[in-house]
C-alpha positions, 0 to 999 in steps of 0.5 A: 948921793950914793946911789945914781937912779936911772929910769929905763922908759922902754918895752921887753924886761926879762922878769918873771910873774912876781917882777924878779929878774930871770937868770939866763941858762949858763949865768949865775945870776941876773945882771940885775941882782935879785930884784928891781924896782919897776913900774907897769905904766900899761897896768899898774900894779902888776910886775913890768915884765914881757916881750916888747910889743912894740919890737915884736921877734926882732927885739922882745927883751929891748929895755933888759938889753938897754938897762944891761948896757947902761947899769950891769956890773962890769965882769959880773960873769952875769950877762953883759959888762954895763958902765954905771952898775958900781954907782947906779940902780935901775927903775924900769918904766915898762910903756908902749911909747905915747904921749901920755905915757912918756908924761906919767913916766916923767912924772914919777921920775920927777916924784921919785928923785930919780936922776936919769932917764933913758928912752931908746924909743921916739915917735915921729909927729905931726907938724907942730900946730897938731902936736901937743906942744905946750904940755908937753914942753912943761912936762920936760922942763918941770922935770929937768928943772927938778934934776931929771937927766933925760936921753933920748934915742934919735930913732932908726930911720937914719933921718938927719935931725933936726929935719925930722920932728922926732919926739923927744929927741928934737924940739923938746927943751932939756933933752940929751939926743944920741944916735948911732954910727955905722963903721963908715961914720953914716948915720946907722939903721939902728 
């Protein structure tokens, strides 16, 4: 396969009112190239671009940091120095994160043949006997039994999984949980 597709489920793209990526003062270019293929799963149809409005000021533009780290040119002089851009392309999946959504993303992933999927988000739920737990582990196993590679961030609440019911990251069958470390080798804030 040429070309390794990684979907970004997140808030906070950088693009302008037609769904281009928009050039930082100083840069050349986007890390991006002049364009990307991307979903609005708030308002299909409409490019995927805006503030994170789940981050708020602390993170708006959270998905562009999280797609520039995994799929910018390394050396591109464009922004950041990412680690897949010589053989991935983004999709960016624009969500607030909720059940319903995170399903319908899956769902076009699993459609699209897209190879891997990232989501920096996670949401605590309720014990397991309040969670929709059975469509929602189809969902994952559909998708993974179709090809779909998915990642999914541990949250930041520091919390030793899997103590926690952290979804997607724990109790959800074939998905990939990372987390971060402070320079003490503790489970980071972040």
């Amino acid at each position: 396969k040429p070309v390794v597709w990684i979907g970004i489920l997140d808030g906070g793209f950088w693009l302008d009112s037609t769904g281009t990526p928009m050039i930082a003062s100083g840069q050349a270019e986007s890390d991006f190239g002049l364009g990307v293929l991307q979903v609005n799963l708030e308002a299909e149809g409409t490019p995927a671009g805006g503030p994170d409005p789940e981050e708020g000021d602390s993170s708006p533009w959270h998905g562009n940091q999280v797609a520039s780290a995994a799929l910018a040119a390394i050396g591109n002089q464009a922004g950041a120095a990412g680690s897949g851009a010589s053989v991935a392309r983004p999709v960016f999946f624009r969500s607030l994160f909720c059940t319903e959504r995170i399903l319908r993303c899956l769902n076009y992933c699993t459609a699209w043949g897209i190879d891997v999927l990232n989501m920096s988000s996670s949401m605590e739920t309720p014990s397991e006997l309040l969670f929709g737990t059975s469509n929602w582990n189809k969902a994952f196993d559909f998708a993974v039994a179709n090809g779909v590679i998915i990642v999914a961030a541990a949250g930041n609440e520091s919390s030793k999984l899997p103590d926690y019911n952290i979804r997607p990251a724990t109790r959800t069958p074939g998905v990939i949980t990372v987390g971060a470390l402070d320079e003490a080798d503790n489970a980071a804030a972040f």
